[in-house]
C-alpha atoms as one frame of an Amber mdcrd trajectory, in Angstrom:
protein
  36.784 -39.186  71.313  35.787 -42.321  69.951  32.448 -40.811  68.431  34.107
 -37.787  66.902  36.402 -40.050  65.172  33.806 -41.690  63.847  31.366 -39.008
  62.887  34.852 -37.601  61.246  35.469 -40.578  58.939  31.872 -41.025  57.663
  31.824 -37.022  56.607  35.342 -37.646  55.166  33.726 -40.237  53.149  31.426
 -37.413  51.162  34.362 -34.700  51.010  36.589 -32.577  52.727  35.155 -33.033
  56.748  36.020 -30.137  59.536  35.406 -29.344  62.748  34.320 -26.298  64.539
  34.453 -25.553  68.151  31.178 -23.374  68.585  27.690 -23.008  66.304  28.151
 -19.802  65.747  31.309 -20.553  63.526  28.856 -22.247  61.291  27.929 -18.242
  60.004  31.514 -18.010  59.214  31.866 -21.320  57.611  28.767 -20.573  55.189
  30.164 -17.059  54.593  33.130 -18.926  53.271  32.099 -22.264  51.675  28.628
 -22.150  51.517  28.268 -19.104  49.385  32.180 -18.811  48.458  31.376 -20.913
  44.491  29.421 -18.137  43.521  32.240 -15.751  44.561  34.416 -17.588  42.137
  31.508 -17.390  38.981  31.475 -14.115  39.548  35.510 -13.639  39.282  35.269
 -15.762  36.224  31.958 -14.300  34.889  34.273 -10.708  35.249  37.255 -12.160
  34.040  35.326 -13.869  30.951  33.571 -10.751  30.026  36.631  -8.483  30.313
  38.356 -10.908  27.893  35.892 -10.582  25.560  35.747  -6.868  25.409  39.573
  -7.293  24.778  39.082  -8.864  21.689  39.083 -12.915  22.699  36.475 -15.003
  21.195  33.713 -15.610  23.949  34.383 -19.613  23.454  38.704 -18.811  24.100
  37.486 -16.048  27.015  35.751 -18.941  28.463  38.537 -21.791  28.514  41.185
 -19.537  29.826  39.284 -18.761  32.103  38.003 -21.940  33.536  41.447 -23.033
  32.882  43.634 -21.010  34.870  41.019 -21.271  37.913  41.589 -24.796  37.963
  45.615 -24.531  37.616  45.210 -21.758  40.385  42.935 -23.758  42.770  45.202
 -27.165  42.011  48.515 -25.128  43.354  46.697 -24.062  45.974  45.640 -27.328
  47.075  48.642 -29.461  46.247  51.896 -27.098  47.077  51.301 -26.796  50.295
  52.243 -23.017  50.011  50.330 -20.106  51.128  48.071 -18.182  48.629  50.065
 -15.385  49.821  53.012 -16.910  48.548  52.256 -18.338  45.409  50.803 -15.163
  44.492  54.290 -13.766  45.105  56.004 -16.954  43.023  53.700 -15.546  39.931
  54.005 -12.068  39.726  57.283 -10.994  38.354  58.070  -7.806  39.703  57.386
  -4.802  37.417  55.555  -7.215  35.323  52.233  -7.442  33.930  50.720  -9.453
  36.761  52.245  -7.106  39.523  50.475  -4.206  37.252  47.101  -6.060  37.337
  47.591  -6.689  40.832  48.130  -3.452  42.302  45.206  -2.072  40.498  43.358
  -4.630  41.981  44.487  -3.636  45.945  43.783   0.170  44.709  40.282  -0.336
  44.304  40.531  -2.234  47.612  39.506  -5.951  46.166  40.782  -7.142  49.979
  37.758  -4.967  51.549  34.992  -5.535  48.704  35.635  -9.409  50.084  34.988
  -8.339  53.392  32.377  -6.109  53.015  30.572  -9.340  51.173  31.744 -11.596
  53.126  30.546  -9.900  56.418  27.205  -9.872  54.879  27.081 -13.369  54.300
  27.768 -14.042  57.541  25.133 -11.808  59.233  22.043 -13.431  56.762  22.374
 -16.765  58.031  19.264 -18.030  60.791  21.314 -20.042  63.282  19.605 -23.298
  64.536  17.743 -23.000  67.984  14.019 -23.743  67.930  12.097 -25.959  69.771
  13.649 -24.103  72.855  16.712 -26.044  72.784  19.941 -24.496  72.325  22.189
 -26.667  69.939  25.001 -24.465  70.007  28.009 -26.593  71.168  30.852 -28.645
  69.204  29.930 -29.241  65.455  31.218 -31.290  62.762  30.594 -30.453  58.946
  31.059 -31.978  55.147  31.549 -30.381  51.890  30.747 -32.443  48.907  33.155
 -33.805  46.944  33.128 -30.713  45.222  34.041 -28.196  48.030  30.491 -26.221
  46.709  28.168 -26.542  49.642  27.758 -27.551  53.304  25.702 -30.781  53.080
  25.502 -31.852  56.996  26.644 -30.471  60.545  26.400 -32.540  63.326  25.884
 -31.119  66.657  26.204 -32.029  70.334  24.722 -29.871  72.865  25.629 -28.917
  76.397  23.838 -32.202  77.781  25.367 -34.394  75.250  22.681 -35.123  72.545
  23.517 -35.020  68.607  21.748 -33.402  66.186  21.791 -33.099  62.365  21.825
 -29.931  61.261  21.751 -28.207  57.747  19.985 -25.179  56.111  17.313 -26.905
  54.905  16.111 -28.239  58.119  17.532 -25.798  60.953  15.148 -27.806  63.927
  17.170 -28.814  66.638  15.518 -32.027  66.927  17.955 -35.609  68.542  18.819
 -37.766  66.132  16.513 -40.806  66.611  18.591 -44.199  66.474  16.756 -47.121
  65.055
């Protein structure tokens, strides 16, 4: 509609902008993006500290660090390509990346994610007070850095919008001046 299109260019206007279909997504969305950056600090804290005990100064441990998360998260977002795949165009097989990597699937790294993941999603308080039920269609913004969820919009079953975000979960309308 009209609206959407419109509530989807201002968000776009403060970072990447998304839809999703019911509330209840908004668990999932937080499980991913809201709490997701300190999922990465903790890979690179790990990685970091791990390169230190193998014998890199802490400033070198550091910038590799940083460095190949932010060549790793620009292929991501400019190929195009899967992470599934590009993991596969960097690991040579028999190499020392393929080594690293299947250590990393024997201590099941795939189900430590979704073990954390899963618990993200079941802390979150969804927004219904006031005895209204705002579940319906919502729209959401990251901020230009992708680190947090910064506004949802809602619409409810009889129509009316309301902001929501974690610091005020009331589902009050949105008065227009």
């Amino acid at each position: 509609t009209e609206q959407r299109s419109l509530v989807g260019k201002i968000l776009q206007a403060m970072g990447f902008s998304g839809w999703v279909s019911r509330e209840e997504l908004m668990d999932a969305v937080i499980g991913v993006s809201g709490s997701g950056p300190a999922y990465f600090f903790l890979v690179l804290e790990a990685m970091q500290k791990v390169a230190q005990e193998l014998g890199l100064p802490e400033q070198i441990a550091e910038e590799l660090s940083l460095h190949t998360a932010l060549g790793a998260s620009r292929m991501a977002m400019e190929s195009g390509i899967s992470a599934a795949e590009l993991r596969d165009q960097v690991t040579s097989p028999g190499g020392t990346t393929q080594a690293a990597i299947q250590s990393f699937q024997q201590y099941g790294l795939e189900d430590i994610f979704r073990s954390a993941m899963t618990s993200a999603v079941a802390r979150p308080s969804s927004p219904r007070s006031n005895g209204v039920d705002c579940r319906g269609e919502m729209a959401l913004t990251l901020d230009a850095t992708g680190f947090d969820v910064r506004l949802v919009l809602t619409r409810d079953v009889r129509g009316a919008v309301y902001p929501v975000n974690r610091w005020n979960t009331e589902c009050t309308p949105w008065q227009y001046n």
